[in-house]
MILUM-323467 format. One record per residue (C-alpha): y, z, x; residue in three letters; residue number from 1. Coordinates in nm, 3 decimals. Layout:
! residues N
- Y, Z, X, Ala, NUM;
...
END
This chain:
! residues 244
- 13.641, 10.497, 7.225, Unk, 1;
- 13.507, 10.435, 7.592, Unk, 2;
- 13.297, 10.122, 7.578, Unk, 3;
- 13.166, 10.110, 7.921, Unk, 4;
- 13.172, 10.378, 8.215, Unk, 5;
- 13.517, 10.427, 8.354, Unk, 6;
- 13.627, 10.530, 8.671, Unk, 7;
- 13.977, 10.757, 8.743, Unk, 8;
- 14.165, 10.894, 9.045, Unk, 9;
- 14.277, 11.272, 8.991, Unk, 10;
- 14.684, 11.283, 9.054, Unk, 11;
- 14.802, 11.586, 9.250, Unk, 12;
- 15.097, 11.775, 9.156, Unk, 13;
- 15.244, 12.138, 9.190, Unk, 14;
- 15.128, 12.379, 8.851, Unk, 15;
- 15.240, 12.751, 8.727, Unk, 16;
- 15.422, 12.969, 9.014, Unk, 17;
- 15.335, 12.759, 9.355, Unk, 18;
- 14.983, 12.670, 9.262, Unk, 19;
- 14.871, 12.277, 9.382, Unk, 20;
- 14.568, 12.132, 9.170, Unk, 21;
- 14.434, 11.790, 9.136, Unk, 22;
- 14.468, 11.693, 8.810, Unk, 23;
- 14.201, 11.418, 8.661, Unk, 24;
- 14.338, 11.373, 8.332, Unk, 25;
- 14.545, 11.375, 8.149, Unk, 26;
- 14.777, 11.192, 8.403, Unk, 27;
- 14.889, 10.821, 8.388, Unk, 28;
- 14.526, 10.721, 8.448, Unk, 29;
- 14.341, 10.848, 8.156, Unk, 30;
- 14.457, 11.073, 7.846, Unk, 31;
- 14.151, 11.277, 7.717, Unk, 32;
- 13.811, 11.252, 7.661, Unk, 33;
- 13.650, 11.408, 7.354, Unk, 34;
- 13.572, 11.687, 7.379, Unk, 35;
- 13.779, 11.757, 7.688, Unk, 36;
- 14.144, 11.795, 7.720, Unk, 37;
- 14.234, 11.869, 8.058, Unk, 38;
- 13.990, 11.850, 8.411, Unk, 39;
- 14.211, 11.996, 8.701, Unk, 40;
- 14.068, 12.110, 9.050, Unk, 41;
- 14.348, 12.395, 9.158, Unk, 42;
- 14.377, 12.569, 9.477, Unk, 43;
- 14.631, 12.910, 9.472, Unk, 44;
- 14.678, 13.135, 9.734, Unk, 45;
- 14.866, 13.483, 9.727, Unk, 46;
- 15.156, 13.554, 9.594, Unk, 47;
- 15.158, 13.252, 9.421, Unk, 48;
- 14.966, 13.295, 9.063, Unk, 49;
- 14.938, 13.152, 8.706, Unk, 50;
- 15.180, 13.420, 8.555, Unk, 51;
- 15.108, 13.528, 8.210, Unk, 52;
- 15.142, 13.245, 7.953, Unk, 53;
- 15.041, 13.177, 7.559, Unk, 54;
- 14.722, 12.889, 7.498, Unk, 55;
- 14.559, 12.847, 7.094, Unk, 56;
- 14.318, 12.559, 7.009, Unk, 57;
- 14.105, 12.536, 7.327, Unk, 58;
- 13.870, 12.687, 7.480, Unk, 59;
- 13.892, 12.700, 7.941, Unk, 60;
- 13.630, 12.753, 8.213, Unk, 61;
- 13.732, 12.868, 8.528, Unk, 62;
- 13.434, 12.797, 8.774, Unk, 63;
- 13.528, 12.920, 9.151, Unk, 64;
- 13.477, 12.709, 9.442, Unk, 65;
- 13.585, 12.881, 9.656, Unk, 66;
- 13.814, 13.275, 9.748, Unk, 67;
- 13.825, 13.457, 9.334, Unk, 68;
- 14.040, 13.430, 9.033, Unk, 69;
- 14.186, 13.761, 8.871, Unk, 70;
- 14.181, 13.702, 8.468, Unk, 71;
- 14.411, 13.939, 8.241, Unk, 72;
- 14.476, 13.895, 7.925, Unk, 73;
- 14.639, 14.071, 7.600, Unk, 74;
- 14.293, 14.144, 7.448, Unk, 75;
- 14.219, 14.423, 7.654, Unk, 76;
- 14.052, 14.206, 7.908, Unk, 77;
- 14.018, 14.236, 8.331, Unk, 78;
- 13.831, 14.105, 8.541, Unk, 79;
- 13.782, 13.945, 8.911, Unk, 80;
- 13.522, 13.678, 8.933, Unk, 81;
- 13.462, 13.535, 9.292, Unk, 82;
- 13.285, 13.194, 9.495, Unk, 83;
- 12.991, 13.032, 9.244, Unk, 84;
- 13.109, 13.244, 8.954, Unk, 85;
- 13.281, 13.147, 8.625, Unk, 86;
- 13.478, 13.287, 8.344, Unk, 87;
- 13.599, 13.099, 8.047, Unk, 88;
- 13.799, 13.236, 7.739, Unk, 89;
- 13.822, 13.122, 7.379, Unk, 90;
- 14.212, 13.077, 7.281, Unk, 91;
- 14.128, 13.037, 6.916, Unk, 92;
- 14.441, 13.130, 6.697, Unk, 93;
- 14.614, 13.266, 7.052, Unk, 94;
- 14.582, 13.411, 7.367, Unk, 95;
- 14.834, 13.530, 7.639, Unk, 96;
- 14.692, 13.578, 7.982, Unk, 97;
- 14.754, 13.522, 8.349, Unk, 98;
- 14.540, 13.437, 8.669, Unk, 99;
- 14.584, 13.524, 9.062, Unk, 100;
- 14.401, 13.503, 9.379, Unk, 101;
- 14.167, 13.844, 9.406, Unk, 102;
- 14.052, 14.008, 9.643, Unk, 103;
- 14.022, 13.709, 9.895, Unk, 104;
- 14.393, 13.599, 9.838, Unk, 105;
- 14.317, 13.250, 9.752, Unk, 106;
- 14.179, 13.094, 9.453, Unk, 107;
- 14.014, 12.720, 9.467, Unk, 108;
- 13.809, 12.568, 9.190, Unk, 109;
- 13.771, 12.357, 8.894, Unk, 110;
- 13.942, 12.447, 8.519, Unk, 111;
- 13.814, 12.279, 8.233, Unk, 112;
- 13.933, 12.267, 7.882, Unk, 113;
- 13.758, 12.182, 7.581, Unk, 114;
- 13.914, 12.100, 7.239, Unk, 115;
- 13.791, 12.332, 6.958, Unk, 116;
- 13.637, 12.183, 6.638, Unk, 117;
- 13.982, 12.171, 6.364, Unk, 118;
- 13.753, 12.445, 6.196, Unk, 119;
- 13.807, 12.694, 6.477, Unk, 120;
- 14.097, 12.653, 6.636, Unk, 121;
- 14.259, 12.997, 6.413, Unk, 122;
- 13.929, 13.171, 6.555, Unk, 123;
- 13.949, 13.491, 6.732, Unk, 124;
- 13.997, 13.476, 7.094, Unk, 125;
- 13.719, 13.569, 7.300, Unk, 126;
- 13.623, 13.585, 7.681, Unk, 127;
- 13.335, 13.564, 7.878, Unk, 128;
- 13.206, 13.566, 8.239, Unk, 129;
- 12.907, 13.456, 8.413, Unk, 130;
- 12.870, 13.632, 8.809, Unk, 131;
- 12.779, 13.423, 9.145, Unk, 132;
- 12.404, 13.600, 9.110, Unk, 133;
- 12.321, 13.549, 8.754, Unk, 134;
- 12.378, 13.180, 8.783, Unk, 135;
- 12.067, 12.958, 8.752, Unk, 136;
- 11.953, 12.761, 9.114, Unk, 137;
- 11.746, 12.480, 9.128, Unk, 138;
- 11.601, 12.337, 9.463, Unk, 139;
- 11.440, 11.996, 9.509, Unk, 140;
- 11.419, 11.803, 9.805, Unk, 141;
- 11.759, 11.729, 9.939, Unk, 142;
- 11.924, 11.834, 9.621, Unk, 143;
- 12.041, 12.174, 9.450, Unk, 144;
- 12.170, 12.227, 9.132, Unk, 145;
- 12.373, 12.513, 8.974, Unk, 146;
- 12.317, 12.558, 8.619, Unk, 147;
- 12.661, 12.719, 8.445, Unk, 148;
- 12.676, 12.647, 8.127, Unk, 149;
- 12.385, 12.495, 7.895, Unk, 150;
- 12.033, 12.581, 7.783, Unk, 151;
- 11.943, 12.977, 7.950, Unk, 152;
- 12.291, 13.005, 8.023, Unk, 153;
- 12.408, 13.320, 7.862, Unk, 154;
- 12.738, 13.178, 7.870, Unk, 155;
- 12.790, 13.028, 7.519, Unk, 156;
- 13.099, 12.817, 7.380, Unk, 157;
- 13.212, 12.683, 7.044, Unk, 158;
- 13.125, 12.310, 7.137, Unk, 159;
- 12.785, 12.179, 7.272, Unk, 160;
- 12.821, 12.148, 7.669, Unk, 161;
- 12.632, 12.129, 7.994, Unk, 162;
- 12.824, 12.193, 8.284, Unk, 163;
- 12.593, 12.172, 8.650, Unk, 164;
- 12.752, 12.160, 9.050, Unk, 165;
- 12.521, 11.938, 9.233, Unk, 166;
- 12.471, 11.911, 9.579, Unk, 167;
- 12.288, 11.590, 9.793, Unk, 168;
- 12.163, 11.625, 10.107, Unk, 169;
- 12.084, 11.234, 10.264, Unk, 170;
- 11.792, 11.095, 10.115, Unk, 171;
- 11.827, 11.297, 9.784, Unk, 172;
- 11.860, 11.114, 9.477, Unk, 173;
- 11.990, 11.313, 9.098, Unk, 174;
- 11.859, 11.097, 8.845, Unk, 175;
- 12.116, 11.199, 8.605, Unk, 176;
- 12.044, 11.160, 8.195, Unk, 177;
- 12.323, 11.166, 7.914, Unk, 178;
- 12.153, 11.273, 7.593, Unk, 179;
- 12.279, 11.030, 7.284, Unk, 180;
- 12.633, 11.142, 7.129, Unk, 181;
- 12.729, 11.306, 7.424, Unk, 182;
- 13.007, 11.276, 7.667, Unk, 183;
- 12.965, 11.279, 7.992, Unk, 184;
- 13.179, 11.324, 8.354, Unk, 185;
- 13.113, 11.294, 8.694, Unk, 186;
- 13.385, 11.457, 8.952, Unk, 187;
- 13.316, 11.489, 9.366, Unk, 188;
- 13.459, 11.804, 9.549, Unk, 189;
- 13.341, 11.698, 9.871, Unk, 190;
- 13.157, 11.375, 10.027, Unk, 191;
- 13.113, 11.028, 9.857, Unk, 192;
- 12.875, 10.924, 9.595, Unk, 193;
- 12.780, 10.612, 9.478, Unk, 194;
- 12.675, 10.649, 9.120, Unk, 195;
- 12.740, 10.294, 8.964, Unk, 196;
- 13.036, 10.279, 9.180, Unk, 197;
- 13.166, 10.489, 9.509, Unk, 198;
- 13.340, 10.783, 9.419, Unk, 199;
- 13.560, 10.958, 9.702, Unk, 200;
- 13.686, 11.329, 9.670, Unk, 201;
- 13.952, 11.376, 9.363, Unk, 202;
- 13.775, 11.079, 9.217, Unk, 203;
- 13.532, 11.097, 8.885, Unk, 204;
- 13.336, 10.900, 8.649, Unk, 205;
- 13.377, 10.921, 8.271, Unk, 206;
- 12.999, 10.869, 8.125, Unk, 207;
- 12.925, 10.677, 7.800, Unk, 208;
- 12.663, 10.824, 7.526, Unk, 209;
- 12.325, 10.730, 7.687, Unk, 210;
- 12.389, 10.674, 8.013, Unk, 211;
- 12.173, 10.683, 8.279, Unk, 212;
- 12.186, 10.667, 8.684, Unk, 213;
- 12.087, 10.781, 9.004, Unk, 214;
- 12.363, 10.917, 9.267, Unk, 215;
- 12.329, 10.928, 9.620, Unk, 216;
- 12.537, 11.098, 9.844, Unk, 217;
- 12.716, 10.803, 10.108, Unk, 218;
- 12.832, 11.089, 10.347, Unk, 219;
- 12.627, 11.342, 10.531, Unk, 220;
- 12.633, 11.560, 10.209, Unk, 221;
- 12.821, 11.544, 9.870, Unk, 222;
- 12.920, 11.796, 9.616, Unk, 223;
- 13.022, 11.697, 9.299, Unk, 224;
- 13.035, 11.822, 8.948, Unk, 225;
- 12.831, 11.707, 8.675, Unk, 226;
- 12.965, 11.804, 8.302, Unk, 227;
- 12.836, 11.668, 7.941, Unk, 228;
- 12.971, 11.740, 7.580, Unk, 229;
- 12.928, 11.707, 7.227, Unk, 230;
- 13.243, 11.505, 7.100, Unk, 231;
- 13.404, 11.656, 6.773, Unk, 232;
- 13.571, 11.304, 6.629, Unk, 233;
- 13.935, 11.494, 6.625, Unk, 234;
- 14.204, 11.394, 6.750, Unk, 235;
- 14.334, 11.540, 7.094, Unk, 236;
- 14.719, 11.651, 7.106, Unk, 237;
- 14.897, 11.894, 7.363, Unk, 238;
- 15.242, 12.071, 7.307, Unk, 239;
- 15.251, 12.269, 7.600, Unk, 240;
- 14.987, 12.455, 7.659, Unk, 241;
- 14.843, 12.470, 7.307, Unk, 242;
- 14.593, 12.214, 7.207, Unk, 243;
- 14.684, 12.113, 6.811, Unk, 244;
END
């Protein structure tokens, strides 16, 4: 169990069929972090794709940074979802999809993937997606916040979560809370921040129950991500891409 906040570099390395992402854990830095098992930022472009492949025990967000991602899968689902938008799927018992660049030929952004309780991983798979305009936008001096996933989100997942992109103008300040028994992560996509500690791009901050801070942007402006969950207590394993 994490006993104090903990700061980790995310390791880049090629993934799938030519696709480069920046991979925060598990890598030789960190393992997990209940509830999530994997935090990568990826960047695709055209041809190159995540070609169809099997997942069970997990459930993924997709949230685009930037170009749009192309999901298919073997439940009768399709669907393009482009810049500020999301989509996340429910692998339950097992799911075979794949994901490409759309329309705009390149795909960057950040995939999450959260363990499911042991109660649901032989759950039916489901998917979901949340579009650029229907995403909640907050705007206080110097700082905006995107709302994804949490309370009035209608995007709604197996384990408790909160998942928010933040961006600080100089001068701004996000007082950032972490309710008790939850897990939280800090991860910059552009700029510096000094939360506790200076975080650089590719760099993030795992977030102990009850923790709370303000962040400041060092540069001109930072953009980070901002993600809390409910841990489940189980243990975390990975064969391949199933979560056990």
């Amino acid at each position: 169990m994490l006993k104090e906040n903990k700061k980790i570099i995310a390791v880049e390395k090629p993934e799938g069929d030519g696709a480069i992402v920046k991979r925060l854990f598990p890598n030789v830095y960190h393992n997990h972090f209940d509830p999530f098992v994997l935090i990568d930022e990826f960047f695709v472009e055209a041809p190159n794709e995540f070609a169809p492949h099997e997942h069970s025990g997990f459930e993924a967000i997709s949230y685009m940074l930037g170009g749009a991602f192309r999901h298919e899968d073997n439940q009768g689902n399709e669907q393009e979802v482009g810049q500020g938008g999301l989509q996340t799927f429910n692998a339950g018992k097992g799911i075979v999809h794949s994901e490409a660049p759309g329309t705009a030929g390149y795909a960057h952004g950040m995939q999450i993937w959260i363990n499911l309780p042991a109660g649901m991983k032989d759950s039916e798979p489901e998917y979901q997606a949340l579009k650029p305009e229907d995403v909640s936008i907050q705007k206080k001096e110097k700082i905006t916040i995107r709302s994804l996933i949490g309370p009035g989100s209608p995007i709604k997942l197996k384990t408790e979560l909160l998942l928010q992109d933040i961006t600080i103008e100089i001068g701004g300040i996000f007082n950032l809370q972490l309710a008790d028994e939850m897990h939280g992560i800090i991860y910059v996509i552009d700029g510096i921040i000094e939360a506790d500690t200076k975080l650089n791009e590719g760099e993030g901050l795992l977030l102990t129950s009850e923790t709370s801070m303000e962040v400041r942007t060092v540069a001109d402006e930072s953009r980070f991500i901002f993600i809390a969950g409910k841990p489940h207590g189980d243990n975390i394993e990975i064969k391949g891409s199933h979560v056990l």
